[in-house]
N, C-alpha and C positions, 0 to 999 in steps of 0.2 A: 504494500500500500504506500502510495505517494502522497504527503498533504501537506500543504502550505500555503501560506497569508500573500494576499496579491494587493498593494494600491499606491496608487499616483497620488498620495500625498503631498510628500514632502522631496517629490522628483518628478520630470518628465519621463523616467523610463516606468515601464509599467514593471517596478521590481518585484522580485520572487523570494519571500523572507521566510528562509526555510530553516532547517535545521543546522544549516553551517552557516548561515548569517552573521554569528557571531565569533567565524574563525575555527578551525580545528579542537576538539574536545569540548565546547562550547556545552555549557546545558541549560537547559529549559531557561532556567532564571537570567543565564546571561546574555542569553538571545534577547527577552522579553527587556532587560535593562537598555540593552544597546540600541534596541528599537523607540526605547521609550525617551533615551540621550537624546537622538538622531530627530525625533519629531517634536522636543521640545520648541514651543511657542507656536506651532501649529494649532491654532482653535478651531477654523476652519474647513472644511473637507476633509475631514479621515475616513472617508468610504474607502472600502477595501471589501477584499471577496478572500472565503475560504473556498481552496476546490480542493477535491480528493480523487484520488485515481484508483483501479487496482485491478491486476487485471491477474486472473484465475487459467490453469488447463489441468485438465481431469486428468485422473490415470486411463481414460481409455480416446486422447487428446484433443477432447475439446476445451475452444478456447472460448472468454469472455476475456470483455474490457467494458468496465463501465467508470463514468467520470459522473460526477455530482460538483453542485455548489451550492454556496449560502449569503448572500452578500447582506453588511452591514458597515461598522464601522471602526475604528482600534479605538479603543477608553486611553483615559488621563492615568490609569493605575490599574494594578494588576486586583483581579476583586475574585473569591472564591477559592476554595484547595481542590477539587476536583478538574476533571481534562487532564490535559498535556499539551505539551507545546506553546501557544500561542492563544490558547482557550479564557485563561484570565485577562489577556486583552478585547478580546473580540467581543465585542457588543452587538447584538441580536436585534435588527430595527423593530416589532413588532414587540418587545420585553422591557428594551431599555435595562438590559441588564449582562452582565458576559454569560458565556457558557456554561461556567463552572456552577453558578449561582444559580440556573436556570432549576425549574422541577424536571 
């Protein structure tokens, strides 16, 4: 499975803020830090999209690929102990609230 945080915040490139985001060995927390460095004084458009990939073949070879997304926006602060990744930033537009924190 592939997934990570997509948005044109705080750049013209549509960047891709994955798991090495934050440099080799990097975890959870110092991705979510570095991202949170990087968009300080941003108040403005933090829309960004989570997509997810993944793609399956059976032992008798069949293949799937399916890709999904969720768009919303990155928060001010990381809110909730549940997810991974990039989950306590991501804010849910219809919740107003990140993932983690969600029911």
């Amino acid at each position: 499975m592939i997934r990570d945080l997509r948005s044109t915040s705080w750049t013209d490139d549509p960047a891709s803020i994955s798991a090495r985001f934050g440099g080799e060995g990097a975890s959870d927390r110092d991705n979510i830090q570095k991202l949170l460095r990087e968009m300080e004084g941003v108040q403005v458009s933090r829309e960004g999209h989570v997509r997810c990939s993944i793609a399956v073949v059976s032992p008798d070879g069949r293949e799937a690929v399916v890709e999904g997304s969720c768009r919303g926006r990155i928060g001010f602060k990381e809110v909730g102990k549940r997810g991974f990744g990039y989950d306590p930033l991501f804010v849910l537009p219809d919740m107003e609230r990140p993932w983690p924190s969600s029911p």
